[in-house]
N, C-alpha and C positions, 0 to 999 in steps of 0.2 A: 504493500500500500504506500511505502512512505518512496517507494521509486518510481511509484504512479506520478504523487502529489511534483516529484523531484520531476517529472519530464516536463511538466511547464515553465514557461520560463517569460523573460521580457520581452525576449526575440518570437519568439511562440506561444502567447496569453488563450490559445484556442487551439482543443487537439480535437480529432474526430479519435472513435476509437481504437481506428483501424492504426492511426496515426500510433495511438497510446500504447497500441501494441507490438509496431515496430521500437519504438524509442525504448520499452521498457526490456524490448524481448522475450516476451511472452507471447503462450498460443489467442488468440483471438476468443474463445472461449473464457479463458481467466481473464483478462482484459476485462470482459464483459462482468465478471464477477467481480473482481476487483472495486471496478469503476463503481458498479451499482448498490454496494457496500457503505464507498467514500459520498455519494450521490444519496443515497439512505440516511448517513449522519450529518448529512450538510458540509463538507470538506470539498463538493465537486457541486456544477450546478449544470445543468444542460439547455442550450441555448433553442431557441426556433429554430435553426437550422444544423440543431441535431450534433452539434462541438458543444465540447467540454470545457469549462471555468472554473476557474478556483472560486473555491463558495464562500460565503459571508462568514460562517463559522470559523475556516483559517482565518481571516482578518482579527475577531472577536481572540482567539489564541493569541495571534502574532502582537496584536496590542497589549497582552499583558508583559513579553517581555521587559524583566527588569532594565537593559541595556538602553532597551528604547521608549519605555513610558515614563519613568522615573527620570531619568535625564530630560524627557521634554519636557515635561511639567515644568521641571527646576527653567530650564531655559525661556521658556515660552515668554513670562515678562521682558528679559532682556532685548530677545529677539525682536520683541515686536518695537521696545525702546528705539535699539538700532536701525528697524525699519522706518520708524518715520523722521530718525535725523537724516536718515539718506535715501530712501524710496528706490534700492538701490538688492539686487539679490544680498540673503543673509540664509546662512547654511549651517547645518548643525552636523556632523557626522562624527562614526566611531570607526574603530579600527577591525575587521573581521579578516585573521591570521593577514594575506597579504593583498587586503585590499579594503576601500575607503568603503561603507554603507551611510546613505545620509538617511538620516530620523528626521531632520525636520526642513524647512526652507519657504522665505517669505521672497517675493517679487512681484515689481510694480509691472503694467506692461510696457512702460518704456525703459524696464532696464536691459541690459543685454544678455542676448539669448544663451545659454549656456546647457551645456551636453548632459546634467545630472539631475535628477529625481527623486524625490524621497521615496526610497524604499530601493532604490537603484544603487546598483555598486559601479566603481571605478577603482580604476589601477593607481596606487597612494602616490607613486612619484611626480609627476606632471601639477596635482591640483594645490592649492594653499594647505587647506586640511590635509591630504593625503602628507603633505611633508611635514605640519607637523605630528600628526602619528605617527611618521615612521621613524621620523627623530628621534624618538621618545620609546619605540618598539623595543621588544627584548634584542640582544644581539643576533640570533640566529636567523630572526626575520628580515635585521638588516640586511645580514647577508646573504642571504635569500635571496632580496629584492635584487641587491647590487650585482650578482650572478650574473642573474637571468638577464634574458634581452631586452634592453629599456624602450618601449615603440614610442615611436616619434608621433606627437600629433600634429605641430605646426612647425617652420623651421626653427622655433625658439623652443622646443623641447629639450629637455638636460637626457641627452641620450648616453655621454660618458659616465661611467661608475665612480672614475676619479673623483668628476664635477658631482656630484652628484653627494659624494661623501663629504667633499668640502661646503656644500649647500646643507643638507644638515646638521652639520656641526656650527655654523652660523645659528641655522636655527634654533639650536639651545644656546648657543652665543646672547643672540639680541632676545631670545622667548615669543619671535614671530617669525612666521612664513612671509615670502610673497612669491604668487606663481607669476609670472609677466609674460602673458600670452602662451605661454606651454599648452593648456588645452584648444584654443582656439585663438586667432590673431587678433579678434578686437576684444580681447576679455584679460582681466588684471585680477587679482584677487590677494587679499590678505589676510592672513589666520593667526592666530594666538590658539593657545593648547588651556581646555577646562581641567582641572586638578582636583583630585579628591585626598587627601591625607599624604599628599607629595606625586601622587604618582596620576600621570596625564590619561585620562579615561574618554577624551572628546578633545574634538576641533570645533575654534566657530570661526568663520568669515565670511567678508565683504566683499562679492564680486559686481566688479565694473567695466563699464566701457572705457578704453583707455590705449595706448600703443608704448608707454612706457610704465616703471614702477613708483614715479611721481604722480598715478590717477590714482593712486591708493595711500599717499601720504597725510591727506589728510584724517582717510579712514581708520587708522593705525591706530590710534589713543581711543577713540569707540572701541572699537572688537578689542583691544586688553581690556579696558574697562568692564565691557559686557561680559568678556571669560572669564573676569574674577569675580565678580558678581555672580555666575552660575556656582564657581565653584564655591564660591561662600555660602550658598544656597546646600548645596552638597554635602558640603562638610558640614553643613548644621541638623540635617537630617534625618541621621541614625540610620537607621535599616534602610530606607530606602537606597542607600548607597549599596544593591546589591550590582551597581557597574563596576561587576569586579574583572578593573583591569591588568592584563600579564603584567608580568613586572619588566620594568623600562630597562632598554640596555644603553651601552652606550660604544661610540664608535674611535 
């Protein structure tokens, strides 16, 4: 069942069965059962045209996540503070092993258009948030990251591992990010790292329209402000801090 639920995805939000049955590699008979099982408890829904959806009832789960209900909550004043000094995208995300998940995200329609999604993942290197989580990431993730093959999204992406080492080590240098067009050419962004009891559990930042890392200087003293303020929020809240994050390495 749970490699049913696993073959949807963002690129494929709609399977037919027959679909569900090559992905999962099962006979088309279990498929059927499978499916009509998950579609019985509300985990699957089926459409008028006979595909399959993720049902209301995963949402109702996936919302109780500690990682991502507890942190928003705490955030969600900040957030929306942020938003209206700058009417400008404001993003919230965590670190899942090697790559960026965002919980939350406010934008106007005239801010600039940007590749991410709450509930949507991206690759940590290239974004403000993704650098500072992996800043901050145990070491083994680091070097994970830096390994592997760093893909390029614009020509200002940090595709060396060198560059890339010395970009977060800055990052815990000054305690912010700035991506400067890595994801997309007209987009700037800058992030500061949320803290629960020393150790960094969430990014927030401010993405902008911009062609250098001066369209986010002025944003710079907001997003710290806002990130200690969440974490102040954090650390004063006992249990709900179950954003229990790995422990931080360093490079």
């Amino acid at each position: 069942m749970l490699a049913v639920l696993g073959a949807f995805t963002r690129e494929r939000p709609a399977l037919t069965l027959s679909d569900i049955s090559r992905v999962v590699a099962v006979p088309l008979s279990t498929a059927h059962r499978l499916v009509g099982e998950l579609c019985g408890w509300g985990a699957l829904e089926r459409d008028d045209d006979g595909r399959y959806r993720i049902g209301l009832r995963i949402w109702e789960l996936g919302a109780l996540a500690p990682r991502g209900l507890g942190l928003r909550e705490a955030a969600l004043p900040f957030m929306e503070d942020l938003y209206e000094v700058t009417h400008e995208n404001v993003q919230l995300a965590v670190r899942d092993d090697d790559e960026v998940v965002f919980v939350e995200r406010f934008a106007s329609r005239d801010a600039v258009a940007v590749l991410t999604q709450v509930g949507g993942r991206f690759a940590l290197p290239p974004t403000g948030v993704g650098l500072v989580l992996l800043a901050h990431a145990p070491r083994d993730v680091q070097e994970r990251v830096l390994a592997a093959p760093l893909k390029r999204y614009t020509e200002y992406t940090i595709t060396d591992p060198r560059q890339l080492r010395r970009e977060l080590a800055e990052v815990r240098r000054t305690g912010v990010a700035i991506s400067d067009r890595q994801v997309t050419t007209d987009a700037v962004s800058v992030a500061a790292p949320v803290e629960v009891r020393g150790s960094v559990v969430a990014a927030l930042s401010v993405v902008v329209r911009g062609n250098s890392a001066a369209a986010v200087r002025t944003m710079t003293p907001g997003v710290r402000a806002a990130a200690r303020g969440i974490s102040r929020t954090l650390d004063g809240s006992g249990p709900m801090v179950a954003v229990q994050p790995r422990a931080s390495g360093r490079l």
